[in-house]
N, C-alpha and C positions, 0 to 999 in steps of 0.2 A: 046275467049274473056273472059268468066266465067273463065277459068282457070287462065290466067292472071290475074285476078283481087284475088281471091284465092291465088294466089301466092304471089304477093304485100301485100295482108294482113295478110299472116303466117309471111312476112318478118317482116312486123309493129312489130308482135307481138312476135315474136323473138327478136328483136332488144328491144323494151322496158322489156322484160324480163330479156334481158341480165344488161340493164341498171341499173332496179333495182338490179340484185342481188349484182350489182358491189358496188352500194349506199351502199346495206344491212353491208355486206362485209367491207367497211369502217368503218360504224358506231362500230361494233364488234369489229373493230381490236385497232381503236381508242379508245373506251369506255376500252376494255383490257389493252393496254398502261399504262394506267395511275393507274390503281390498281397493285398492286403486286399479285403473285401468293400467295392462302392461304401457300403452305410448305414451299416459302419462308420468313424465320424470319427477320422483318426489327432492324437494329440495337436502341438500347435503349439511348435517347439524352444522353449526355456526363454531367455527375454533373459537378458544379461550384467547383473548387480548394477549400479545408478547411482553411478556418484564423487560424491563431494561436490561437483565442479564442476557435474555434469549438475543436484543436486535441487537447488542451490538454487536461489530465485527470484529474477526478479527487478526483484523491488517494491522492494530495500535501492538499488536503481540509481535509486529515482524518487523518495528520498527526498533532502531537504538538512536539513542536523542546524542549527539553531538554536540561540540563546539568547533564551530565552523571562523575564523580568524582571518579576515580583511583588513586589506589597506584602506585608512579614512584621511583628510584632513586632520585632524584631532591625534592620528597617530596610528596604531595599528588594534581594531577593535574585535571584538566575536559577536557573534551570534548562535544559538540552540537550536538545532535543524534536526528535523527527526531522517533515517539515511536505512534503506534495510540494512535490517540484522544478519552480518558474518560470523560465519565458525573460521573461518581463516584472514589473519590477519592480513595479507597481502589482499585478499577479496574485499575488506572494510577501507582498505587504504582507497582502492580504486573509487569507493563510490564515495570518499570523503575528497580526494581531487576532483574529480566531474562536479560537484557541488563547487568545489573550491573556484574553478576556472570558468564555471554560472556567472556568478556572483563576483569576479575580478574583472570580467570585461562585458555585464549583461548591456544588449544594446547595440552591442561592437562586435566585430569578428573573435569567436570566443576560441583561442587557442585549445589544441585537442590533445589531449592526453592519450601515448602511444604504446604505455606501458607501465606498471610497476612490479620491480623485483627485489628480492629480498637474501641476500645473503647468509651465511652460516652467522656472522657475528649478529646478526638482527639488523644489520644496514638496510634501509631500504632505498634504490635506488628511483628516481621518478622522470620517467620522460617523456616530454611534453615538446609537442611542434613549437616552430620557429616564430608563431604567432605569439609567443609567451614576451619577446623580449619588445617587442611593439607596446604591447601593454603595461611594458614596465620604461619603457622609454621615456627624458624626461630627466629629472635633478637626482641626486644617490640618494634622496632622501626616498621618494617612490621606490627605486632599485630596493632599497634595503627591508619597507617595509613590506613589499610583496615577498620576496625573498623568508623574511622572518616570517609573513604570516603563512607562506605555506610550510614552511618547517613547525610552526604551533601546531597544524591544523592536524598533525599524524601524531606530534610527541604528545601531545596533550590527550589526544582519545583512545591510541594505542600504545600501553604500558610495556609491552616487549621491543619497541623501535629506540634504540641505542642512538642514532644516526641517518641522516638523511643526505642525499649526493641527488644533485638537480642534471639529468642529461638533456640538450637540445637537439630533434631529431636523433635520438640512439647515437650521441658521442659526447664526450667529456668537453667541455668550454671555460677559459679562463674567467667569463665574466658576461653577465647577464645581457648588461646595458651600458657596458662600458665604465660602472664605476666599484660593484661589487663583485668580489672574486667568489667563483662557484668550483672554482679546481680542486673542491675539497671538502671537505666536513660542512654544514650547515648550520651543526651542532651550536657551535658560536652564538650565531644568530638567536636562537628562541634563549642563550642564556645572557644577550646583552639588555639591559636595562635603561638603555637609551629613548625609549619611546616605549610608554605602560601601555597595556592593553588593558581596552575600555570594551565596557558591557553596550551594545546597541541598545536604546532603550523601546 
């Protein structure tokens, strides 16, 4: 009789043993489920698409659009060249030459520009290696239109230059290419109307 009754209550307590661990067991596998493993890396939400305001750059803000004025065939013409943007006019001057001496001899030995400076009256003075008169070598018709179109290419973008004086290698010279006189004002130049300047198209 004691035995049986001993026996019934190992069974009880088997049986509730077994119960709980079964509970336990749940809760662990459940509570598991729903966390990720730490080594597993959960992917990173997906950004929203960029507006066109967001991509684009902005270099277009650092640029100033120019007319930039070459010698053609046809006579002396421009072109709209976007050049960074100066707070200082001698600094806009410099990067509207380097453009300018590009585009005068692209292909060929491209004369160097050694300096520009700027006087009290708004003069700006520009000088440019010996490579400059190579370039313009040839009939006064070349001479004059290179001549006028670098005097266009500062009065025309920069509203404070009064005056432009062309130096060769850092000294004053009578004459470019032997047919135009440089011992002076410029100014002439971009106000003679002997050759219009045409739009490149």
């Amino acid at each position: 009789m004691k035995s049986n009754r001993l026996l019934i209550a190992g069974s009880v307590i088997a049986a509730a043993a077994l119960f709980a661990g079964a509970g336990w067991f749940a809760y662990v596998y459940t509570e598991s489920s729903d966390t990720a493993p730490a080594s597993v890396s959960q992917p990173a939400p997906l950004s929203p698409p960029k507006t066109d305001a967001q991509s684009s750059t902005p270099h277009s803000e650092n640029l100033h659009v120019i007319k930039l004025f070459q010698p053609s065939a046809q006579g002396v013409v421009f072109m709209e060249i976007g050049v960074q943007r100066e707070q200082l006019a001698v600094r806009l001057a410099e990067s509207i030459m380097t453009e300018f001496l590009k585009q005068l001899t692209a292909g060929t030995d491209t004369p160097k520009l050694l300096g520009v400076y700027r006087d009290r009256n708004n003069i700006l003075y520009v000088d440019i290696s010996n490579a400059l008169r190579t370039a313009a070598a040839g009939d006064a018709r070349r001479e004059h239109d290179i001549l006028k179109s670098l005097a266009l290419s500062l009065t025309a973008n920069i509203s404070a230059v009064k005056d432009v004086r062309l130096l060769i290698d850092g000294k004053e010279s009578s004459t470019l290419a032997g047919h135009i006189s440089i011992a002076g004002s410029l100014r002439s130049l971009v106000q003679d109307t002997s050759t219009e300047a045409g739009r490149i198209k």
